[in-house]
N, C-alpha and C positions, 0 to 999 in steps of 0.2 A: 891383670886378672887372668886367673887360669881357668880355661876354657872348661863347661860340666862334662860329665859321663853321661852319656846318652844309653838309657837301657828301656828292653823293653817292659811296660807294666802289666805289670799282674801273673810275670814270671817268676819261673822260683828259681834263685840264679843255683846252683851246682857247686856247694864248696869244694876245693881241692886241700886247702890247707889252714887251720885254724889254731892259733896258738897264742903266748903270752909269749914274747922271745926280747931276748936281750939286742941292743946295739949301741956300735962303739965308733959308727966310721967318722972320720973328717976329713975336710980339706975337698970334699966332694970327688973322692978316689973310686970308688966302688959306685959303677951304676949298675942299678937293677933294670931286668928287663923281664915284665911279669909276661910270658911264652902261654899261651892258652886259658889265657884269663887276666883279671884285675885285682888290684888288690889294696884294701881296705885299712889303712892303719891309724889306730888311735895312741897318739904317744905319750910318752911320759917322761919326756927330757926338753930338751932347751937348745937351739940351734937352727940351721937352715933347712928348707927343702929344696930341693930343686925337681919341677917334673918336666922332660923338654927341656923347652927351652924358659919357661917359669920359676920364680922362687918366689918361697915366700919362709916366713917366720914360724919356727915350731916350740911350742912350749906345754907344758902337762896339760890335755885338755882340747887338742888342736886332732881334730881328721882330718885324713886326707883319704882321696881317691887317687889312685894311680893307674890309668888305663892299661889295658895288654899291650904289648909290644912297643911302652913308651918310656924312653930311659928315665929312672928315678937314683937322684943320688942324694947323702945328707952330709952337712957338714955339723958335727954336736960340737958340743961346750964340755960336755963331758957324757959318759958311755950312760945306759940308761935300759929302760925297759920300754916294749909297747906290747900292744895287743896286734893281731894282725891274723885276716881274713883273705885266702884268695882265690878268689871265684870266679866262673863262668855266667854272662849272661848276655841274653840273649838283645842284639842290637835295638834301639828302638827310638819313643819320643821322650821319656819319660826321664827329664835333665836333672842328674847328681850332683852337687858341688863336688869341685875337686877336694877344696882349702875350706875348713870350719870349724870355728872355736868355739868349743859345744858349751863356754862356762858352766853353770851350774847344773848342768843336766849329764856332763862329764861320768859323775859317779854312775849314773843310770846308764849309762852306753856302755861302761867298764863291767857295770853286773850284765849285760845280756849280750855281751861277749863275749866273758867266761861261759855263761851260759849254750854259747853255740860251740865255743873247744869245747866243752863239757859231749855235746851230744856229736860233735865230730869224733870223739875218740872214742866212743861209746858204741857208733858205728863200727869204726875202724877193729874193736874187740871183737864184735860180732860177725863182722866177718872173717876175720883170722877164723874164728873159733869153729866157724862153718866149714872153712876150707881144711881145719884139722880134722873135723871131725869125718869128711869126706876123704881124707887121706887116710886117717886112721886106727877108721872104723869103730871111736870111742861112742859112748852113748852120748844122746842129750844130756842128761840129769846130771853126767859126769863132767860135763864142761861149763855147764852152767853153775856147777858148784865151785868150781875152779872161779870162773870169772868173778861169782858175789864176791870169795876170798880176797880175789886180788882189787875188785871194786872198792872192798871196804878197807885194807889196807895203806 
């Protein structure tokens, strides 16, 4: 059994990276080492995990928790998609499963997932758009018209 993520409760962890992203690795070639945060992933393929020194079984429907600075590597069946979160938070008592097969409740975690890339990248516009606009010296109304354009695009 692989050991939980200890955070603390009733913080609000700090995302750094939030996306729906493709992967394809095998043979457990590529480990990951999440560097100033942890990171969250709900997949959608069929194969191994390994966190550490851990493995376990990954199939459509399976999160995991992957601690900071703790090698993660996957061996798939074939390449695939997942959702994937990774965040900042702050130590504590408050124990995360690493490994969990969300079954039927799957679909519900994959809507409020997109829902957080959603308002990570919604951030991310907005601030681009601040630092243009302090660069160069466009109005408000002109970049906010810009974004709806390219929001609703």
């Amino acid at each position: 059994m692989i050991p939980p993520l200890c955070i603390a409760g009733g913080s609000v962890p700090r995302v750094h990276l939030a996306q729906r992203a493709p992967l394809s690795d095998r043979g457990f070639a590529v480990v990951y080492s999440h560097q100033g945060g942890h990171a969250l992933h709900l997949h959608g393929y069929r194969g191994r995990w390994r966190c550490g020194s851990h493995e376990e079984a990954l199939h459509s429907g399976v999160i995991t928790m992957s601690p900071q600075a703790v090698g993660t590597a996957y061996d798939l069946a074939e390449a695939g998609w997942h959702w994937v979160v990774h965040f900042a938070a702050e130590p504590g008592r408050l124990a995360v499963p690493s490994w969990c097969d969300l079954g039927s409740d799957a679909a519900y975690a994959r809507g409020r997932l997109a829902r957080i890339t959603a308002l990570h990248a919604l951030i991310f516009l907005i601030s681009a758009a601040s630092t243009l606009i302090a660069v160069s010296g466009a109005t408000t109304s002109s970049m906010i018209s810009i974004l709806s354009r390219s929001a609703l695009s």
